[in-house]
N, C-alpha and C positions, 0 to 999 in steps of 0.2 A: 504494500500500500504506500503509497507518495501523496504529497499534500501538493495540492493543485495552487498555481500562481493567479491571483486576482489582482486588478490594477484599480487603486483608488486613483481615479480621473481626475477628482478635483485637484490633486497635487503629485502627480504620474510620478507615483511610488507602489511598487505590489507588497501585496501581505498576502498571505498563504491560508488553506484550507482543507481540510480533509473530513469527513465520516468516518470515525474509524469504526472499525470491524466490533467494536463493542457495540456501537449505537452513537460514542457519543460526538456530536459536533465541536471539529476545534478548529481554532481561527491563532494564526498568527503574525504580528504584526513588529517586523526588525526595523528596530531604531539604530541609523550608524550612528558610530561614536558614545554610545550611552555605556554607563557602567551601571544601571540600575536593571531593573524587571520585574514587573507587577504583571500578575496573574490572577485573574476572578473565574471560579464556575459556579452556574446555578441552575436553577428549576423554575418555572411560573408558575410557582406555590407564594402565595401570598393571603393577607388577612383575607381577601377577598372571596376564594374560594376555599368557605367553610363547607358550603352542600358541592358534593358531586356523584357522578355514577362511575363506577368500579366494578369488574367484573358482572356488571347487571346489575348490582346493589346499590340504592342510593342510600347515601352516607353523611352523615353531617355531623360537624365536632364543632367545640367551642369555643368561641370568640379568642382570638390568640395563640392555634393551638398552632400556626406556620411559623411564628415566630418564638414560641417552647421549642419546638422541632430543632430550630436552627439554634438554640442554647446547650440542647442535650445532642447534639450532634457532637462535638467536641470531645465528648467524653467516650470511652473505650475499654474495654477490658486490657489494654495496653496502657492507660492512661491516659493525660488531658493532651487532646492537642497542641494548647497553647506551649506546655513544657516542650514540647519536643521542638516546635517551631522557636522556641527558646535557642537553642541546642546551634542550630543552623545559621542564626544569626538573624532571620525572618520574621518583620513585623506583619503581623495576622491579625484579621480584621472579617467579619462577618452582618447581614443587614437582610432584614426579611421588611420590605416595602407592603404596600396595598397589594400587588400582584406578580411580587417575584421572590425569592430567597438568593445570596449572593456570600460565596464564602473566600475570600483574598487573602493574599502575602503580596507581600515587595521586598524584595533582596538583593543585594550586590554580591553575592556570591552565594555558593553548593546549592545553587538552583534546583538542580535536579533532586536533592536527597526534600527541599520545600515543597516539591511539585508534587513527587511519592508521598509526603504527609498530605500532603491535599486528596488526594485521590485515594488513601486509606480514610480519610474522616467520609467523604461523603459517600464509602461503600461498605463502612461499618458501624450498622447503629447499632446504640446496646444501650437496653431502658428496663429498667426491673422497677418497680415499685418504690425502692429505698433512695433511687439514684431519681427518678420522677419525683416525688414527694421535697427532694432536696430542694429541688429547683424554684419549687413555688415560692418562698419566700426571697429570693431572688429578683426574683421576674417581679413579684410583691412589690420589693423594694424600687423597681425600675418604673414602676407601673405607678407610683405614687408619686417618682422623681417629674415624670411627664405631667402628673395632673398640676401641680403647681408650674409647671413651665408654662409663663403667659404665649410665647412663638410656637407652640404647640397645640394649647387651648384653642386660642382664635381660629385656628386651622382647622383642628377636628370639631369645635365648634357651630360652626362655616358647616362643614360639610353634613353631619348630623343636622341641619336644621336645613339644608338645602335638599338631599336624598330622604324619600318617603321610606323606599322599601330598599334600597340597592346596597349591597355590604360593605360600601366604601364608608356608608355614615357609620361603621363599626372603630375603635383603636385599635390600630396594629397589634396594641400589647394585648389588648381583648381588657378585662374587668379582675381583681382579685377572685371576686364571684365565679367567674367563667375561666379561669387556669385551674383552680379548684376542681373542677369536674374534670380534668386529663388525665388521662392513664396510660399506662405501656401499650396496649392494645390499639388507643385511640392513636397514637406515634407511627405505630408499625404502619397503622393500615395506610396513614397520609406517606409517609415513606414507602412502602410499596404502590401507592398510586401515583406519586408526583416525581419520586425519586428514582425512578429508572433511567439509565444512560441513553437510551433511547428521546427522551425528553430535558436531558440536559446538555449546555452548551458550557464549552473552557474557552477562556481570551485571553492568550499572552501578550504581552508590549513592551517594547524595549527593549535591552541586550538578548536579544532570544534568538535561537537555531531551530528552526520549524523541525529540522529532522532532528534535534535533540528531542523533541516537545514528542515528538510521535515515536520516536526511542522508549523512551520513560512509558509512554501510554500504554504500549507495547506490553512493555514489564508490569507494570500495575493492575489495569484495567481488569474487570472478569468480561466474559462475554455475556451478555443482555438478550431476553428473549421480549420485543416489542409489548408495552402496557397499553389501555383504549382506558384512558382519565376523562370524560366530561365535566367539564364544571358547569354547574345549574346556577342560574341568576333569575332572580323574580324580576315581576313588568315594571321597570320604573315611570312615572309617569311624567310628563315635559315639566309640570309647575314645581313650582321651589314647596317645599312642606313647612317653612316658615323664611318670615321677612324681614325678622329680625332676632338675634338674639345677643343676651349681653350676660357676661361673668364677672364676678368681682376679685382682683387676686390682686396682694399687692405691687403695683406697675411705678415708677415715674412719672410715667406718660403714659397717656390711653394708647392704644394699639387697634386697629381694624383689619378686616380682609371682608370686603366687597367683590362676592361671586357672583358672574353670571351663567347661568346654568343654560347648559344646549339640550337640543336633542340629540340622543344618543342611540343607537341600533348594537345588532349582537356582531358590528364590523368595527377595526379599527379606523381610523381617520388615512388618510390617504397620504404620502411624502409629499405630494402637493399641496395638500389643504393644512399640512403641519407648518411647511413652509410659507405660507402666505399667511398664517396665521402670526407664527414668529414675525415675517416683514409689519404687518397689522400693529402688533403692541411695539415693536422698537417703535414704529410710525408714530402711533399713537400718544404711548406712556413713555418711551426710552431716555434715558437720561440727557440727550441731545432733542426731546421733543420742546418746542414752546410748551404746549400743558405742565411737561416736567417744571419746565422755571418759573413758571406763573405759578405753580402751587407751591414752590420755595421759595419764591420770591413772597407768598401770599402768609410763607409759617405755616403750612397749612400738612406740609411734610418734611421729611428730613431725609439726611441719606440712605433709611430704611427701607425707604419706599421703593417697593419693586412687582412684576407683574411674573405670571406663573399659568402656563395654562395647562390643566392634568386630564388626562385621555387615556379610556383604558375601555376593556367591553361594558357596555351600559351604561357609561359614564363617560361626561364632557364637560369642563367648566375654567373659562378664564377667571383668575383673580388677581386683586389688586391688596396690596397687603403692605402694612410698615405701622408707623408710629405717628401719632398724630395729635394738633392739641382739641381738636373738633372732629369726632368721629362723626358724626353725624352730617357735618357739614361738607366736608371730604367727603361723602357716600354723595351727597346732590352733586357736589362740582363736576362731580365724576360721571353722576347718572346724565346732567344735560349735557356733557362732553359728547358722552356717546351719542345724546341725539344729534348734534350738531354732527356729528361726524355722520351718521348715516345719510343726512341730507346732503351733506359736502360730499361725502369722497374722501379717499386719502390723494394728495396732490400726487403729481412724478416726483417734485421737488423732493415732498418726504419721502416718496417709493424710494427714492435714487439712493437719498440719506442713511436711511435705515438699511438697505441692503445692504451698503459698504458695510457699515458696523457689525452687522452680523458677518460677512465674510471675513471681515478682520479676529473677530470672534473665535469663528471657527477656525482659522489661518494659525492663529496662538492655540488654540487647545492641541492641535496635531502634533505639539512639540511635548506633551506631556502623556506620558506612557498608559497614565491610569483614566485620563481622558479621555485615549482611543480604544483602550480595553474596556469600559463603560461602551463605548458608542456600540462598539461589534456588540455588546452579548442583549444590548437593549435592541439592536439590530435585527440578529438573530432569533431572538425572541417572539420581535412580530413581524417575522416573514420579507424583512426590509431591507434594501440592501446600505447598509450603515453610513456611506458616506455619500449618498445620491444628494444631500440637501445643499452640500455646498456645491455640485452642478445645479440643480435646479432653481438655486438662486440667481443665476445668471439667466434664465431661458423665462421665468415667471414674469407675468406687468404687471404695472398698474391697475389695470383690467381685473386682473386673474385677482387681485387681491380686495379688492374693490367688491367682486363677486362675493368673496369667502365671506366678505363682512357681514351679509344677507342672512347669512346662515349663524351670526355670532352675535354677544353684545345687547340680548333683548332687554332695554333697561325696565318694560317690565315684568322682568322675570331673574330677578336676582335678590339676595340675600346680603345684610350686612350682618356682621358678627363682632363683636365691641369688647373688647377687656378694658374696664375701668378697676380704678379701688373705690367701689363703693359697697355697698351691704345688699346682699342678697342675688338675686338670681333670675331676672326679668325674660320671659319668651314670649311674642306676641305671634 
């Protein structure tokens, strides 16, 4: 088996590919002259997909249990992961999102013996009841760390008061309540349905020898007989399931994130309509926009202020998020922005604008190893080819973005979310 040469266009450099004979998809990406190498593989197991069908059986576990998974993974009848990557000199690092799990190193040197720990943790689980039960106060303690975090709050927040039914309004960590209910059992089965090498993808970057990476695979790997994972998602419906909500914790300064919620289908968004979306807010909100300076110029935000738009199945939603002395006021400036902007237009002037910036953007992340091994495996992931955005920034109009806007931005149909320090707990 040989790992096949792919040419990233936008800067005519190849990176390397292969299926290997296990199942599992790896992508590799040589940095000349680097002495680093960062390395992610995962799965699209995430909070998200709590209900799914397996072997015919639907199956549902509770709130948090993708991200216990990726806690008790670590752990071994051999030991903690982490000690060994200790050992090799390998800082390690793991992240279970809304709809992925993702377990990392980066290291300047014995790559290979890092790579072998990696490929032992995610094909050795070991969960017994003593070693699960451990975990919960842990997770507990992590779980309690998030609810006082105001940049987190506002966020889950936001999305719990914008989703009716879709599991994203769920915490990643899930509830003390809902780890509680985990068991060995409940582990296994998420790990035999999400965790098969068939369904997961490696990104190396940086100092790396593609036929090193498929060497090592070689020797580690078991061989994988294909899994059939659906993930089940209830009907979300287009309106927001509230319009406002507000938390009290202690802040400085109030904080906001005003969502606008799309429609969403059981498809991901298109490299085009991602792309014209990204031109849309640098247009719109980007730190070289007029709105940008009129609302620093107004105190109205700070350098916090920044835009986010999150896409996944069933879910769509631009938001606008930072620190502010008027949360409430900043959700209007913002809301008749948007209407003005859907009677205008984005000009060429801003198209033009904003597209440099983001290809300058992108031009700088290529130089960073964990940058383009993020890009591959989120690539990867949904079917995409990883580096299409910086061509398709060049080939998209004004027109094309202008279009996209029709489909985004319904002021009304969006959510603000408020952390103040006051008393109590207000949802309308």
């Amino acid at each position: 088996m040989r790992m096949t040469a792919l040419q990233d266009k936008s800067f005519d450099t190849l990176y390397y590919y292969c299926q290997h004979e296990s199942g599992l998809r790896i992508y590799v990406y040589p940095f000349k002259g680097f002495r680093s190498t960062y390395a992610v593989i995962g799965t699209k197991f995430g909070s998200v997909n709590a209900s799914f069908i397996h072997n015919g059986q639907k199956v549902t576990v509770p709130d948090g249990t993708a991200h216990y998974l990726e806690h008790k993974l670590f752990e071994s009848e051999e030991g903690d992961a982490f000690t060994q990557y200790a050992r090799t000199g390998a800082a390690a690092n793991a992240y279970t999102s809304f709809d992925t799990t993702c377990y990392l190193f980066s290291c300047t040197e014995r790559f290979d013996e890092s790579l072998g720990i990696l490929f032992d943790l995610i094909q050795s689980p070991y969960f017994t009841p003593e070693t699960v039960a451990k975990e919960q106060g842990i997770i507990g303690q992590e779980i309690k760390m998030y609810d006082d975090s105001p940049d987190w709050r506002v966020t889950m927040n936001l999305l719990q008061a914008m989703y009716q039914n879709h599991p994203i309004n769920k915490d990643i960590a899930g509830t003390v309540e809902t780890i509680a209910e985990i068991t060995p059992e409940i582990l296994y089965e998420c790990y035999n349905s999400y965790y098969n090498l068939h369904n997961m993808v490696l990104c190396v970057a940086g100092k790396a020898d593609p036929e090193e990476v498929l060497a090592i695979a070689d020797q580690k790997l078991k061989p994988n007989e294909p899994v059939q994972t659906e993930s089940l998602f209830p009907e979300e419906p287009y309106e927001v399931g509230q319009t406002y909500i507000e938390q009290a914790l202690p802040v400085s300064m109030p904080m906001m994130a005003l969502g606008f919620k799309e429609q969403a289908g059981k498809e991901y968004a298109s490299d085009k309509d991602l792309v014209c979306t990204s031109i849309l807010l640098e247009a719109f909100a980007g730190s070289a926009s007029p709105l940008y300076r009129e609302l620093l110029d107004s105190k109205l935000i700070n350098s916090t202020f920044g835009t986010e738009y999150m896409e996944g199945l069933g879910y769509r939603a631009v938001i606008f998020e930072g620190e502010t002395t008027d949360p409430e006021k900043l959700a209007e400036v913002l809301k008749e922005a948007v209407r003005r902007l859907h009677k205008d237009g984005i000009s060429e002037e801003a198209f033009d604008n904003a597209r440099r910036c983001l290809y300058g953007r992108m031009a700088r992340s290529r130089d960073i190893p964990s940058s383009v091994a993020t890009n591959m495996i989120n690539g990867a992931f949904l079917g995409r080819d990883p580096f299409a955005a910086s061509v398709m920034l060049q080939t998209v109009t004004a027109a094309d973005v202008n279009e996209r806007l029709k489909q985004q931005l319904d002021p009304d149909n969006c959510t603000l979310s408020v952390i103040k320090e006051i008393e109590g707990l207000i949802e309308t």
